[in-house]
C-alpha positions in Angstrom: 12.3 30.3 14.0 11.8 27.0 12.5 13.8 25.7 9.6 11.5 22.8 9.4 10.4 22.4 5.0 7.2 23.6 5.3 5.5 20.5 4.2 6.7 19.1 7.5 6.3 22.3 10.2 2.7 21.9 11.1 3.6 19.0 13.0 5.0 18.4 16.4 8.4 17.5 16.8 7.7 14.2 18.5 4.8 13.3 15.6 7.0 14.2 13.1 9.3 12.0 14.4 7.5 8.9 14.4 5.6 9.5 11.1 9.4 9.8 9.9 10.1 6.7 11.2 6.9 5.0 10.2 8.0 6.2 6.6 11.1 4.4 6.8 9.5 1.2 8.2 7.7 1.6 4.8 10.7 2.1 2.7 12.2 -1.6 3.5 8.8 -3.4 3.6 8.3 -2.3 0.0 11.7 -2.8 -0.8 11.2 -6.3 0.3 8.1 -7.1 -1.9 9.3 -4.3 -5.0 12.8 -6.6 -5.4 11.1 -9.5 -6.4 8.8 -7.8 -9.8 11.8 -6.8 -11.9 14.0 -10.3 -10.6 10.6 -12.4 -12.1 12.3 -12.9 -15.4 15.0 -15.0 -14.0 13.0 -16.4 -11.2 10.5 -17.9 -13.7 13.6 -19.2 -16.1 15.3 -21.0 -13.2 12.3 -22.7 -11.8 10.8 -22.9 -15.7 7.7 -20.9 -14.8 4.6 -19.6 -16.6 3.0 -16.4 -17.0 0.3 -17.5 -14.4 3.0 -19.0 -12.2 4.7 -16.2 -12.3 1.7 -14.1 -11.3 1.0 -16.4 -8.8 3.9 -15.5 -6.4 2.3 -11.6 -6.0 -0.8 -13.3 -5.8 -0.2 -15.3 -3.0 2.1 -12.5 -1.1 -1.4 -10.6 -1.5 -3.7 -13.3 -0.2 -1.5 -13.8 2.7 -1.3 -9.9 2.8 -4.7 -9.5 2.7 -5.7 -12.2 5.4 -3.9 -10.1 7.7 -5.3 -7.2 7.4 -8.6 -7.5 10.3 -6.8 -9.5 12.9 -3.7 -7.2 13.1 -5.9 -4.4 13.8 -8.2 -6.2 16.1 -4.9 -7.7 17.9 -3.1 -3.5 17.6 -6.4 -2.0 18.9 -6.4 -4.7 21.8 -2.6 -4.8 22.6 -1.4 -2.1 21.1 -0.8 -0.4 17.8 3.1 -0.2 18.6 3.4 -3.3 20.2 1.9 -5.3 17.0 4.2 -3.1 14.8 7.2 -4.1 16.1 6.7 -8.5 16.5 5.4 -8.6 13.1 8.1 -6.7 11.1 10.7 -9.0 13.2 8.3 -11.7 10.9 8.5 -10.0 8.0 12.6 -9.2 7.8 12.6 -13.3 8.7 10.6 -13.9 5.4 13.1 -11.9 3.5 16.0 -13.7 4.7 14.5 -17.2 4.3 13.8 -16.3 0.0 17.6 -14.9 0.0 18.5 -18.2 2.3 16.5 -21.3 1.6 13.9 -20.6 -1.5 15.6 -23.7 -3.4 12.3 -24.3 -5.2 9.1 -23.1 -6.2 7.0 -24.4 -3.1 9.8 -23.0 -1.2 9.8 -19.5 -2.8 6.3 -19.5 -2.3 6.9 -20.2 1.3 8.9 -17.4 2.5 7.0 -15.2 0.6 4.0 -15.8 2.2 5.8 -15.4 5.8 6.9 -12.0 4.6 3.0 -11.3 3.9 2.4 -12.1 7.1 4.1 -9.7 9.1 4.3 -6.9 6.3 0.2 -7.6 6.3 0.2 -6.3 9.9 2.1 -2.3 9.2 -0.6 -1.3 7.3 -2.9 -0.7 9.9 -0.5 0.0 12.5 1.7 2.3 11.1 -1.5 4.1 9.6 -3.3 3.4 13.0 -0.6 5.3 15.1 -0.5 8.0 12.3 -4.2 9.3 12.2 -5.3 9.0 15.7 -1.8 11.0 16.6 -2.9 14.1 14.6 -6.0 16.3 14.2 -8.0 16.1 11.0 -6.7 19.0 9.5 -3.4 17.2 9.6 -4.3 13.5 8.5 -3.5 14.3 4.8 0.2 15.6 5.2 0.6 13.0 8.1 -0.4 10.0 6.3 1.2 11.9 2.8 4.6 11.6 5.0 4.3 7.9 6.0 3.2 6.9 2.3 6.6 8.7 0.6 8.2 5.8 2.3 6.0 3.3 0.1 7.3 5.0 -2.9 10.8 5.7 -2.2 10.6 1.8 -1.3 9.3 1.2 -4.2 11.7 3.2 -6.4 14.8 1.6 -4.9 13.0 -2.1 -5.4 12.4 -1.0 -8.7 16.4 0.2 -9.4 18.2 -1.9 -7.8 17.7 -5.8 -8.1 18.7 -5.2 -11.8 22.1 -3.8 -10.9 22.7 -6.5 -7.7 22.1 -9.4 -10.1 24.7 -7.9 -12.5 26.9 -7.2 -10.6 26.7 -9.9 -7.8 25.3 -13.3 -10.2 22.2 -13.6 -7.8 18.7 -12.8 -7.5 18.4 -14.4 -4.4 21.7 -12.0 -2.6 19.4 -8.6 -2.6 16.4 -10.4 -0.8 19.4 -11.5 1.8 20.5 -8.5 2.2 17.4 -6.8 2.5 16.0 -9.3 5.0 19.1 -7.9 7.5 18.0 -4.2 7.1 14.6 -5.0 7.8 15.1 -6.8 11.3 17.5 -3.9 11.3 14.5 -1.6 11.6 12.6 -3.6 15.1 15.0 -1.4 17.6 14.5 2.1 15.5 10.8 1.3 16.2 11.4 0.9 19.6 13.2 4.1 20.3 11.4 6.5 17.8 7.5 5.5 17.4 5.6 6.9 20.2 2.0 6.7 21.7 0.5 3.0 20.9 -2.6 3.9 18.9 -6.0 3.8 20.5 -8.2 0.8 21.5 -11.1 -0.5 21.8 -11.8 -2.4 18.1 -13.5 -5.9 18.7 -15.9 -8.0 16.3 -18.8 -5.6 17.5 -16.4 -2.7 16.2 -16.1 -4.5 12.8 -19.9 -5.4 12.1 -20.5 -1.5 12.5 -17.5 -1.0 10.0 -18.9 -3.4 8.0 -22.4 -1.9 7.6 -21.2 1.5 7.0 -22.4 2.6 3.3 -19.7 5.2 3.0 -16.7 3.1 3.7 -17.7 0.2 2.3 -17.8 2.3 -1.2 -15.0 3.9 -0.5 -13.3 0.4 0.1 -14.9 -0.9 -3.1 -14.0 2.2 -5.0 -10.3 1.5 -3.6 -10.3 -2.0 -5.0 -11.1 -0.9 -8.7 -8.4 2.0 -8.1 -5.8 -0.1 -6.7 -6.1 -2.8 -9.4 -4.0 -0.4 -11.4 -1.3 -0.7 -9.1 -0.6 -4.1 -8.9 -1.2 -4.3 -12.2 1.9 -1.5 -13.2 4.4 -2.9 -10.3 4.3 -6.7 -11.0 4.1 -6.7 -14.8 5.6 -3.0 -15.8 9.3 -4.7 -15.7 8.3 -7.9 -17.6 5.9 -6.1 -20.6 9.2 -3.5 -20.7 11.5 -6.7 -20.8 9.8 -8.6 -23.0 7.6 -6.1 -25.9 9.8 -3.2 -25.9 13.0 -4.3 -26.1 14.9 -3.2 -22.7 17.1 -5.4 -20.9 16.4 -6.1 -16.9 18.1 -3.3 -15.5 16.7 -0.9 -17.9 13.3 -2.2 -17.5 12.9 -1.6 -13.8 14.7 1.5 -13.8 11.7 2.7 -16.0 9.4 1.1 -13.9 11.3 3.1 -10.8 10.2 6.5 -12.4 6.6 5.6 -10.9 8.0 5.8 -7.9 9.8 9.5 -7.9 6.6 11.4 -9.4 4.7 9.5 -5.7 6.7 10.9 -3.4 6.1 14.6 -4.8 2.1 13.7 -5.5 1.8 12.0 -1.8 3.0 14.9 -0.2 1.3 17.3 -2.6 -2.3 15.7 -2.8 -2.2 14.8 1.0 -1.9 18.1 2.1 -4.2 19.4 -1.0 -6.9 17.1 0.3 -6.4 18.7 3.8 -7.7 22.1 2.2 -10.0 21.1 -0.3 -11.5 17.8 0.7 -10.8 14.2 -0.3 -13.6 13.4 -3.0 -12.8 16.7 -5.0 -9.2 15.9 -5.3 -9.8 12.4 -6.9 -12.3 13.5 -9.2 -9.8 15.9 -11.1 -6.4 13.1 -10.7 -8.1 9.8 -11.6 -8.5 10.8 -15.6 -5.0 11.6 -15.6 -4.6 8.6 -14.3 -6.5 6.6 -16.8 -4.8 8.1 -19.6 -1.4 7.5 -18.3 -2.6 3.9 -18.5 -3.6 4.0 -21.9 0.2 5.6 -22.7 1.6 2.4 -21.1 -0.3 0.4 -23.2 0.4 1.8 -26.1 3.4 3.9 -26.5 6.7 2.6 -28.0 8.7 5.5 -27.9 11.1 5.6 -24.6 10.1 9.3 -24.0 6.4 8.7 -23.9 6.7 5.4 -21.8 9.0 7.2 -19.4 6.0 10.1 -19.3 2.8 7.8 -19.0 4.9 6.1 -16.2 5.6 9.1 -14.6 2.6 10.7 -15.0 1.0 7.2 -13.5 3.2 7.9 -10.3 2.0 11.3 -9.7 -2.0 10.5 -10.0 -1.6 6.8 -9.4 -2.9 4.7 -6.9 0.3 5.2 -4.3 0.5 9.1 -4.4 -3.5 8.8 -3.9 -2.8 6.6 -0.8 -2.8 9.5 1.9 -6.5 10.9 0.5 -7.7 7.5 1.2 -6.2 7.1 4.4 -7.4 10.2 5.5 -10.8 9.9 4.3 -11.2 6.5 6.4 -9.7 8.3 9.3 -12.2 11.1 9.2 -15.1 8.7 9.0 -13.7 6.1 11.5 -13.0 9.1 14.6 -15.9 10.1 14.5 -17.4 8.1 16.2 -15.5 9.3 19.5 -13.6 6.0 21.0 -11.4 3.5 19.8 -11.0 0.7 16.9 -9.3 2.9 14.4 -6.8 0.7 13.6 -9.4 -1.9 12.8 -11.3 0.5 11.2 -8.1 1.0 8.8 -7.8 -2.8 8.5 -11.3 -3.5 7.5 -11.1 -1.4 4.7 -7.8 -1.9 3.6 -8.7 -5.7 3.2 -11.7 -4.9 1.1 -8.9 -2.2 -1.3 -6.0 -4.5 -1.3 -8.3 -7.6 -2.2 -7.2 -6.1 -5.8 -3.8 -7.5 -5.5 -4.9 -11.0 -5.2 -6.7 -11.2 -8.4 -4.6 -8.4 -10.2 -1.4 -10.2 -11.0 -2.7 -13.4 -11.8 -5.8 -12.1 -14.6 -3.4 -10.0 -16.4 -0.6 -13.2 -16.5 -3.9 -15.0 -17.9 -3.9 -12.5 -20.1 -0.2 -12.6 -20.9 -0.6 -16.3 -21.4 -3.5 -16.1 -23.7 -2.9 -13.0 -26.1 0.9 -12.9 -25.7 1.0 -9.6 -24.8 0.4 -7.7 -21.5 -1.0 -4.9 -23.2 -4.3 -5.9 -22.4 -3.8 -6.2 -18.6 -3.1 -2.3 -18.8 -6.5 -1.8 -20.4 -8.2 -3.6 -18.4 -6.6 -1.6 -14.9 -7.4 1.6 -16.9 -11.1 0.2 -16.9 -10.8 -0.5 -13.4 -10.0 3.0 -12.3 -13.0 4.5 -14.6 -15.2 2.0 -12.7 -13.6 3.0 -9.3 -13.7 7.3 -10.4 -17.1 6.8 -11.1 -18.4 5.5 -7.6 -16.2 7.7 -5.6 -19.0 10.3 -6.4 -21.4 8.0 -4.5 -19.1 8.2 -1.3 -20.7 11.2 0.8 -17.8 13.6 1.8 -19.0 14.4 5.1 -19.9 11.1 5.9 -21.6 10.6 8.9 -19.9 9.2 12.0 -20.4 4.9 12.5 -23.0 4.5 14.5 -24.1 1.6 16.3 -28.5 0.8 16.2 -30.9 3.0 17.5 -31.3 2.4 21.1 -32.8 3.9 24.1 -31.6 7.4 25.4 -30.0 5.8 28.3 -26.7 5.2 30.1 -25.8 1.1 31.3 -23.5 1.4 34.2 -20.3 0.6 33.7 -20.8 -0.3 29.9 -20.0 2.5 28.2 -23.1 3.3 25.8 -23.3 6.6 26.1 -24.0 8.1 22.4 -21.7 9.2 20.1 -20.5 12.7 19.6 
């Protein structure tokens, strides 16, 4: 008899074992990038930053992120999903150690931040890659719900604990040092406890098809207005707590960790929801909930309704609503019957994350301009109206990627034969 939670015991033992590890993988990456939001008070003081500045730094991570995105999973589909996983977080932990290390100025911060991006730009699409062409469809929700409770438990410690290193140790730059050894730490887990190394076959061909896809590109677009809210809450959250309701830097990203703890309960929950009940449903009833937790960030002053809009953000917000999306790309993309799903992931990823670059920077605009970041909450609780209301225009059965209309025949040795 198994004794495996039953969240988990639908799985094979060797699955299970590297979406566990995948999640892990997850847990350092967003570590790495989480430290840096609740240290950007005394970042911006030493090198006598502004707002924008200051917004800047995610931005660029993002930009760098973003870029990313297509080649990594054109280079996992071609060499391997596991293979691309593994040289790129060795990148990514190097990133870390040169901000704890080196980042002596501004341009320099900027540097090794953007080296980070590059290999952390590159798990996304493998770790997700590996994960849904490993399972069947009725198990792409809790699989990819298990590999995203790493992003939040990441996020929850990167939230917690830079406030209480700098206290106690006198530097911001120590955590990212120490964070950059754990993460090259991870390379030889990989090694041992990932296994298959994800499907091929992507190419530029493979992308033009993704590209002029109705239903994925909505999704995608849908993603973007959804996922503004995210970047929006992780980079600024610690500062607007900081600096308009009176908490001092440890308290301020604790409260900003208690997005985190409400994600890894409503990525496991929604994922395997979404399984039963389908993707598009699910979203429509969360993303209200979602907007009005917004609206509580905005607005509330008292510590107990802060601490519940942010937790109630975590539990319908755009992290515990990762897996559905996953999933829902996943459904569309294996359809078609052969490879390219880790570009498939990549492609639309880009077009969700492109959020992140612009996110951080308009609402320090705003900070810069009004004084207050109150606004920037608005205006992500806008976003995710905008993106609830096109989700309805995604189909939910969408129909599988298909290259043009061509003639019933077979080309020797080409491999056109027509798509289940």
């Amino acid at each position: 008899m198994s004794h495996r939670p039953a969240a988990v015991a639908a799985l094979p033992t060797r699955t299970l074992a590297t979406v566990l590890v995948l999640a892990l993988g997850w847990v350092f990456l967003y570590l790495d990038r989480t430290t840096l939001y609740p240290l950007l008070p005394v970042i911006g003081a030493e090198f006598r930053l502004s707002g924008v500045q200051q917004g800047a730094i995610a931005s660029l991570y993002f930009l760098v992120y973003v870029a990313m995105q297509v080649p990594s999973g054109l280079l996992g589909d071609r060499f391997g999903l596991k293979r691309v996983l593994m040289v790129m977080y060795t990148l990514a932990g190097l990133g870390v150690v040169g901000v704890g290390l080196l980042a002596r100025s501004y341009p320099l911060l900027l540097l090794f931040v953007a080296v980070h991006a590059v290999g952390a730009g590159s798990y996304y699409s493998t770790s997700y890659g590996i994960t849904v062409s490993s399972v069947s469809p009725q198990r792409r929700g809790l699989a990819s719900a298990i590999v995203t409770v790493g992003m939040a438990s990441g996020m929850a410690l990167g939230l917690a604990l830079p406030g209480v290193l700098y206290d106690l140790l006198g530097s911001w730059r120590a955590p990212f040092l120490l964070l950059g050894l754990c993460t090259l730490g991870m390379v030889p887990l990989f090694a041992m406890g990932v296994s298959g190394r994800g499907v091929g076959g992507g190419g530029q061909g493979e992308i033009g098809r993704l590209l002029r896809h109705r239903g994925l590109l909505l999704l995608g677009l849908a993603a973007f207005l959804i996922l503004w809210s995210q970047w929006t809450v992780l980079t600024w959250a610690p500062s607007f707590l900081y600096r308009e309701r009176g908490l001092d830097i440890r308290q301020a990203g604790l409260y900003t960790a208690v997005v985190a703890a409400p994600g890894v309960l409503g990525a496991l929950l929604w994922g395997r929801l979404s399984d039963r009940v389908g993707r598009r449903r699910l979203l429509g009833l969360l993303l209200p909930f979602t907007l009005l937790c917004l609206l509580g960030i905005a607005f509330a002053r008292q510590k107990a309704l802060l601490l519940l809009s942010l937790g109630g953000f975590g539990l319908t917000g755009a992290l515990a609503l990762n897996p559905l999306f996953v999933a829902w790309v996943g459904d569309m993309a294996l359809r078609q019957g052969r490879g390219g799903v880790g570009t498939a992931i990549a492609v639309i990823n880009a077009l969700a994350v492109g959020s992140s670059i612009v996110a951080p920077v308009v609402s320090g605009r705003i900070l810069d301009v009004t004084g207050s970041l109150a606004g920037a909450f608005l205006l992500s609780g806008a976003c995710v109206g905008m993106g609830w209301a096109l989700l309805w225009a995604v189909p939910e059965g969408a129909p599988p990627l298909t290259a043009p209309r061509a003639p019933p025949k077979m080309v020797s040795g080409r491999g056109n034969a027509p798509m289940a």
